[in-house]
C-alpha positions in Angstrom: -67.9 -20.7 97.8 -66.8 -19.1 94.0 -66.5 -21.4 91.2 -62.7 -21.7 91.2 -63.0 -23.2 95.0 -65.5 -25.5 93.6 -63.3 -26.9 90.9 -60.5 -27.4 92.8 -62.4 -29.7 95.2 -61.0 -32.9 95.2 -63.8 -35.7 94.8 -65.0 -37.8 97.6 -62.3 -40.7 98.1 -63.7 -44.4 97.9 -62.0 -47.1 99.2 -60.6 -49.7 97.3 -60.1 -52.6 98.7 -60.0 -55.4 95.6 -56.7 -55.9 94.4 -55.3 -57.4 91.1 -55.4 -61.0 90.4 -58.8 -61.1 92.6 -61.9 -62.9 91.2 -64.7 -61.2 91.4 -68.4 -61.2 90.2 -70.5 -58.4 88.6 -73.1 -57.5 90.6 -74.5 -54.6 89.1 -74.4 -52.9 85.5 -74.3 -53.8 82.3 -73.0 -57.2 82.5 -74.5 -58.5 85.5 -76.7 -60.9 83.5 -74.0 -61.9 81.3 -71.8 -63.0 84.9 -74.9 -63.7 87.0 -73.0 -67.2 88.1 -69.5 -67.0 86.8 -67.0 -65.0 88.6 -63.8 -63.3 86.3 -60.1 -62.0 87.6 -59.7 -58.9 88.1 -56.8 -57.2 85.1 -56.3 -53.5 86.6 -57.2 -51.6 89.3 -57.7 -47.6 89.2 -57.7 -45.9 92.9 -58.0 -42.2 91.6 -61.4 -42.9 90.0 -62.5 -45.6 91.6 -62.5 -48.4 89.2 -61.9 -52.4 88.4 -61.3 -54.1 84.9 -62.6 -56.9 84.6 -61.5 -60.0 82.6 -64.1 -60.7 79.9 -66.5 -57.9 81.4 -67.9 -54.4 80.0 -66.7 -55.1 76.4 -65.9 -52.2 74.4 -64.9 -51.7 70.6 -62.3 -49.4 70.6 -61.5 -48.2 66.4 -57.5 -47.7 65.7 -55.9 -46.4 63.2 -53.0 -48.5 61.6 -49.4 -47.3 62.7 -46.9 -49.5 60.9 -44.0 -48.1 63.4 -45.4 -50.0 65.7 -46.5 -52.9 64.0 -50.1 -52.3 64.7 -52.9 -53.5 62.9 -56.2 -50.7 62.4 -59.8 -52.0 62.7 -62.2 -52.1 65.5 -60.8 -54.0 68.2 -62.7 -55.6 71.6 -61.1 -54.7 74.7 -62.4 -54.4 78.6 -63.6 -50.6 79.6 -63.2 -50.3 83.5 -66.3 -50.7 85.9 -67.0 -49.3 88.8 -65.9 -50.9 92.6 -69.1 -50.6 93.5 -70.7 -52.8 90.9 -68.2 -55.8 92.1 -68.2 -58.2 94.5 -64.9 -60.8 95.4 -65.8 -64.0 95.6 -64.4 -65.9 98.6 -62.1 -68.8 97.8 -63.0 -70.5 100.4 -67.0 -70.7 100.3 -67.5 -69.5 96.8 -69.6 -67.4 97.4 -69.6 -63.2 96.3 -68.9 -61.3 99.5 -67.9 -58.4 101.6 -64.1 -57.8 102.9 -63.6 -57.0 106.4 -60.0 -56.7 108.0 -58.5 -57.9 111.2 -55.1 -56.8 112.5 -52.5 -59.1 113.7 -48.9 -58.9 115.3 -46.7 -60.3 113.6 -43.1 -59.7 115.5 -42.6 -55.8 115.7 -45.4 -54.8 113.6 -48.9 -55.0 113.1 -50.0 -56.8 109.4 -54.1 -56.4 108.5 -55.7 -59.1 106.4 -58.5 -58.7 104.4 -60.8 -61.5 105.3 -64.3 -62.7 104.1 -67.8 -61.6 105.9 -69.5 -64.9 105.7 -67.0 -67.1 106.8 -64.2 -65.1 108.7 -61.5 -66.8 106.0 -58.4 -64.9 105.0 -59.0 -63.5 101.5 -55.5 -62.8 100.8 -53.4 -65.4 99.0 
């Protein structure tokens, strides 16, 4: 395989299956300590690389450079740098409690609707 084959690879697709508005709690990185029993919503979700943000969650200080067109202040601002799926769990609204998401299908007249639902207790995750 030549280099130009190799670039234009695409990477290995992950599946996404949080959604915004979720809560979900840090499992891994560097603010699982910081959200070892508190679980935050989730702000954005990015499918091509994989990645949550997280409300209140892998802090950042981001420097900008005042621009009076648009009425914005400079300094060094806090804002929320994405994390990885991976590193997040949902918590169920039901038992509380971090989990996996499985699916099941159902019909519902002419066409078939699938529902993420929780691993521990078999409760619909979606609101």
């Amino acid at each position: 395989m030549s280099v130009q084959e190799r670039s234009n690879r695409r990477p290995a697709r992950v599946p996404v299956l949080i959604r915004k508005g979720d809560m979900v709690r840090v499992v891994s990185g560097r603010d699982r300590l910081g959200f070892a029993h508190r679980s935050a919503r989730v702000l954005a979700v990015n499918r091509t690389d994989a990645t949550v943000t997280v409300e209140h969650a892998q802090i950042i200080k981001k420097h900008t450079r005042r621009n009076p067109q648009k009425n914005v202040a400079g300094g060094v601002l806090d804002k929320e740098a994405p994390i990885h799926v991976s590193n997040v769990m949902i918590v169920c609204p039901s038992c509380d409690r971090p989990t996996r998401i499985g699916s099941k299908t159902r019909q519902e007249g002419n066409r078939t609707v699938r529902t993420r639902v929780c691993k521990h207790c078999a409760a619909p995750l979606d609101r």
